[in-house]
N, C-alpha and C positions, 0 to 999 in steps of 0.2 A: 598353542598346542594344548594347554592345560583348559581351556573354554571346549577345543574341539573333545577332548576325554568325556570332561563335565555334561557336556552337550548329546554325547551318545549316552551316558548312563543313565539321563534323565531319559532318553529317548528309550531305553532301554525298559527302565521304570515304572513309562509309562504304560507301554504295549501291556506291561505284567498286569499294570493295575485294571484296566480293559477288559482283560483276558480274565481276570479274578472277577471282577464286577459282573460280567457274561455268565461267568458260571454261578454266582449266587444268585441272577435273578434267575436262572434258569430250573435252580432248586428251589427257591421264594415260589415260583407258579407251579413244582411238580408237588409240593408240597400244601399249597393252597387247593389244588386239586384232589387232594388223598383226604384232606380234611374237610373237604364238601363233602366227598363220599361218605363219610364214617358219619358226617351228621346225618346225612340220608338216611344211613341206617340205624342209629342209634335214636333219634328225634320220634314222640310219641306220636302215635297215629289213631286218637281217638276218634269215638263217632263225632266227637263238637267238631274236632277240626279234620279229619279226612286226612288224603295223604297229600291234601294240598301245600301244609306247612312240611312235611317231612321230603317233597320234592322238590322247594324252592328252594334250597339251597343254592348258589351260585358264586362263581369268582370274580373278581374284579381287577382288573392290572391298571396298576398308573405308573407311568415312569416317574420319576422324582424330577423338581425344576433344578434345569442347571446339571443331571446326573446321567450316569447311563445305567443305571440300577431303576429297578423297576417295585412297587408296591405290591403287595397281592392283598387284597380283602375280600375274606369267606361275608356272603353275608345272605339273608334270608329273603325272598324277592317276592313272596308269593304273599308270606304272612309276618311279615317286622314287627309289628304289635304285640306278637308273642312271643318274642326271643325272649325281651325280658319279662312277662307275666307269667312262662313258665318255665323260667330255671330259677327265680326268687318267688319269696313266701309271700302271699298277698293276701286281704280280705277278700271273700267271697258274698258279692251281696245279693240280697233275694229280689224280688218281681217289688216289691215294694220300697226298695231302698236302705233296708234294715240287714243288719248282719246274718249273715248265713251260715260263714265258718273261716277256716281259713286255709289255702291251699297249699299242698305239698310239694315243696320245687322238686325238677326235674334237673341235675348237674349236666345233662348233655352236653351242654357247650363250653362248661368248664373241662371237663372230662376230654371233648376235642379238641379245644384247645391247648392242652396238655398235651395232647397226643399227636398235635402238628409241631410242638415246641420240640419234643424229643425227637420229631422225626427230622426237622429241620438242623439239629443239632449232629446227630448221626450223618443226615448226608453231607453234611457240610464237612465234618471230617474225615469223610471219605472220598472228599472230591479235592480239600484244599491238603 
């Protein structure tokens, strides 16, 4: 009798924990999604690079091994080379190989990423 109790509250437990998992990865993708957008919009759109970096942006879901939760990674598809050369400070060098200057990062992606941490945070305590 006391294995049959045991045995439904773990069953019980479990559905919860499913049911919780379901809905965080469901926030992990609505929120991997809002933060593609905001890089869309915030991401420079110079003449060097066009809007070819500022429309790559793209989501990525993996489920986790062994989990029923899911991954989400924002990440750049078009132009990945410049994620990091322009949100850090680099040399700039000339046609000759000699120093030219130094460039001034762009926090974009700090900034949304920031800005999917709050948002993830916010939906999460409004769902759980």
């Amino acid at each position: 009798m006391a294995n049959d109790i045991q045995d439904e509250i773990n069953e019980i437990l479990s559905e919860y924990i499913d049911t919780e998992r379901e809905k965080i990865s469901k926030i992990a993708e609505e929120v991997a999604d809002e933060t593609a957008k905001q890089l869309r919009k915030t991401s420079p759109k110079g003449d060097s690079r066009g809007k070819h970096y500022a429309n790559g942006w793209k989501v990525k879901t993996e489920k986790l091994t062994g989990e029923m939760a899911i991954t989400a990674i924002v990440y750049n598809a078009t132009k990945p080379q410049l994620t990091h050369l322009l949100s850090k400070e680099h040399d700039i060098k000339n046609q000759f190989g000699g120093p030219y200057g130094r460039s001034t990062p762009d926090p974009h992606i700090d900034d949304a990423e920031q800005f999917g941490v709050e948002l993830f945070l916010k939906k999460l305590r409004s769902e759980l």
